[in-house]
C-alpha positions as CSV (number, residue, x, y, z in Angstrom):
1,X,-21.5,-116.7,20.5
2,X,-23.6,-113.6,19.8
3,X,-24.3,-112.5,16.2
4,X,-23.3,-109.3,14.8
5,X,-26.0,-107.5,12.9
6,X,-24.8,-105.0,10.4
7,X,-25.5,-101.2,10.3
8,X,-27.6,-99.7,8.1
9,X,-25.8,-96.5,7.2
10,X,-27.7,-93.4,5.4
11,X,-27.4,-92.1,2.5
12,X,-26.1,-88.9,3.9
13,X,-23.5,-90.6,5.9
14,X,-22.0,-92.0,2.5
15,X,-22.1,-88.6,0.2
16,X,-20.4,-87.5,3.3
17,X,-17.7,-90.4,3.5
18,X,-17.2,-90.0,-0.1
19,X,-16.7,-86.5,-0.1
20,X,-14.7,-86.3,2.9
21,X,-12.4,-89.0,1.3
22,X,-11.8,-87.3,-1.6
23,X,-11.2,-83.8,0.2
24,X,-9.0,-85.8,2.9
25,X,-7.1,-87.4,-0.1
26,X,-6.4,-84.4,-1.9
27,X,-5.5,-82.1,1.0
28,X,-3.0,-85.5,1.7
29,X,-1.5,-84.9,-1.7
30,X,-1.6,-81.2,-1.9
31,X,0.6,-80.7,1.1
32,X,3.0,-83.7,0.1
33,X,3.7,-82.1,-2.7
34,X,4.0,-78.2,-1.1
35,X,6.9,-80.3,1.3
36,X,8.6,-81.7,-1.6
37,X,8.4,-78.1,-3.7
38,X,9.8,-76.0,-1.0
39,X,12.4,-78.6,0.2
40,X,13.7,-78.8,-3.1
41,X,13.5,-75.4,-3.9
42,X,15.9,-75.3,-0.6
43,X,13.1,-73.3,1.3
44,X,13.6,-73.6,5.3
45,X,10.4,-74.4,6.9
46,X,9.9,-72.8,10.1
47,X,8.2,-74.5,13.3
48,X,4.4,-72.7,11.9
49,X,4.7,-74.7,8.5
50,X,6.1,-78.3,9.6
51,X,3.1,-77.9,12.2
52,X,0.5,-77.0,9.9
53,X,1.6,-79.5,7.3
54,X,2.0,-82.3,9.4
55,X,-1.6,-81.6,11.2
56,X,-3.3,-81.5,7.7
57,X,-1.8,-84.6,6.9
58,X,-2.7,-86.4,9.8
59,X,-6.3,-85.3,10.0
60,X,-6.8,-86.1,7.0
61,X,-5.6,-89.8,7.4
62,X,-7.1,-90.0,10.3
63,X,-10.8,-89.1,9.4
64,X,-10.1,-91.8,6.2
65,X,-9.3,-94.2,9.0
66,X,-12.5,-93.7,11.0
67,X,-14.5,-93.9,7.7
68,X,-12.9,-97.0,7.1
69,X,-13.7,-98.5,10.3
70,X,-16.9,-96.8,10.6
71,X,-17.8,-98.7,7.0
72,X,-16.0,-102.1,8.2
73,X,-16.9,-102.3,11.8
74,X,-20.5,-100.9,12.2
75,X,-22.6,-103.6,13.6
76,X,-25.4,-104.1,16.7
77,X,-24.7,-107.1,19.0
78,X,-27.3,-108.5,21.6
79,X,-25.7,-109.9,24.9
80,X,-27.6,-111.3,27.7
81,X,-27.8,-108.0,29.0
82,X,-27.5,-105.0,26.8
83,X,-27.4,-104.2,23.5
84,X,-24.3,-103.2,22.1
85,X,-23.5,-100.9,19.2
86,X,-20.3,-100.9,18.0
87,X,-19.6,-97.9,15.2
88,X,-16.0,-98.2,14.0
89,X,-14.1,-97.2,17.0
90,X,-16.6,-96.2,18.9
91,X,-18.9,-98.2,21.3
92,X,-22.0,-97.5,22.8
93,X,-24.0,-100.0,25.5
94,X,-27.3,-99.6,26.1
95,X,-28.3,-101.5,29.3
96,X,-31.4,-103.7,28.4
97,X,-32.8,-103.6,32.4
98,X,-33.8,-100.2,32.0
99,X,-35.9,-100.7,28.6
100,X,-39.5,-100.4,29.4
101,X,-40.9,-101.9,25.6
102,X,-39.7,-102.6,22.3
103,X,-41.1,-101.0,19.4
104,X,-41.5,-101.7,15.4
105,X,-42.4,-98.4,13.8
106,X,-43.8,-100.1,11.0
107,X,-44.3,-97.3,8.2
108,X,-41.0,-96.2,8.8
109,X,-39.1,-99.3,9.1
110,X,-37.7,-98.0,13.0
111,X,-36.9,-100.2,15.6
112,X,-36.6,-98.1,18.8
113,X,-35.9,-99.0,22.4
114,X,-38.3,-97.0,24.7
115,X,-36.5,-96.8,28.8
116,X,-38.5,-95.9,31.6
117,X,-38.2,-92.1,31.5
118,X,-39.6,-92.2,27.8
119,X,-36.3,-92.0,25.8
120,X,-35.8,-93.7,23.4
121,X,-32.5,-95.4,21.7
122,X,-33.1,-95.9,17.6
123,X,-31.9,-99.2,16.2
124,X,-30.7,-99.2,12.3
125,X,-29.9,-102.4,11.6
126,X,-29.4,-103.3,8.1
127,X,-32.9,-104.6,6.3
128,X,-31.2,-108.2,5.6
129,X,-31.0,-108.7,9.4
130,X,-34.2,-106.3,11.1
131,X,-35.8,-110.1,11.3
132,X,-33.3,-112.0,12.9
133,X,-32.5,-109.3,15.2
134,X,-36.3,-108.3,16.1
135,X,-36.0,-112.2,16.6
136,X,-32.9,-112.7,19.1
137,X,-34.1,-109.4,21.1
138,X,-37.7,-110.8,22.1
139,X,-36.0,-114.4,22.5
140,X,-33.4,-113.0,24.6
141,X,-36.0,-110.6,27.0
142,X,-39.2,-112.0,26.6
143,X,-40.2,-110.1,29.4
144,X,-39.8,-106.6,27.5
145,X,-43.4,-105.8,25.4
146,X,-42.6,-106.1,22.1
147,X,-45.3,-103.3,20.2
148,X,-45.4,-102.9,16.2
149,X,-47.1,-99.5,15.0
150,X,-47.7,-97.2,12.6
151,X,-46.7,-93.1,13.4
152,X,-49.6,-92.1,13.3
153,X,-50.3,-94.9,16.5
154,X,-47.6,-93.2,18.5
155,X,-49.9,-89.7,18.4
């Protein structure tokens, strides 16, 4: 069984969850309650304002969904032959054969993947689990260099 190691979110991503989720819930109730004034006012909405409505209300829901799931299901998991990240909904599969070395950025607590044409694929795992997962990638392909360094090194 492979172990999921969690996400380490910024703090940018969460000002913008929380924000969002308050802008999302109050466009949610602002339109609920435009519906429920006009229908009982016995206003006829035309084809323009059910779509409108309806699309702000979805959107809205949906972008608190993929916050949700983006805060719930955000994790890294190493297979015997890729590293997977899985980011709410989203998934992303980075093929291990095609990693040239494996480096600890020290002074700035990054763990990047370098690949043969010197691109690179930045891993943010969670602090409580950088270890362990530093750990299960050089156990896992011991053949990949594994290099720790400063910035100023990678001058």
């Amino acid at each position: 069984m492979e172990n999921n190691y969690k996400y380490k979110f910024s703090k940018i991503f969460y000002i913008i969850a929380i924000v969002g989720s308050i802008l999302a819930v109050g466009c949610i109730i602002v339109n609920v309650v435009r519906v429920i004034n006009l229908l009982s006012n016995g206003y006829a909405l035309g084809f323009y304002e059910y779509v409108s409505l309806i699309l702000a209300i979805v959107l809205s829901v949906a972008f608190i969904l993929f916050i949700i799931t983006a805060l719930i299901k955000s994790y890294y998991q190493i297979t015997d032959k890729a590293v997977v990240l899985k980011w709410g909904i989203i998934k992303n599969t980075v093929d291990i054969s095609d990693v040239k070395e494996i480096k600890f950025i020290t002074n700035k607590n990054k763990l990047e993947l370098t690949f043969e044409d010197e691109s690179y694929f930045i891993i943010v795992v969670d602090d409580r689990w950088k270890e362990s997962f530093i750990d299960e990638l050089k156990t896992k392909f011991p053949n990949i260099p594994y290099i720790q360094e400063t910035e100023e090194d990678k001058k």
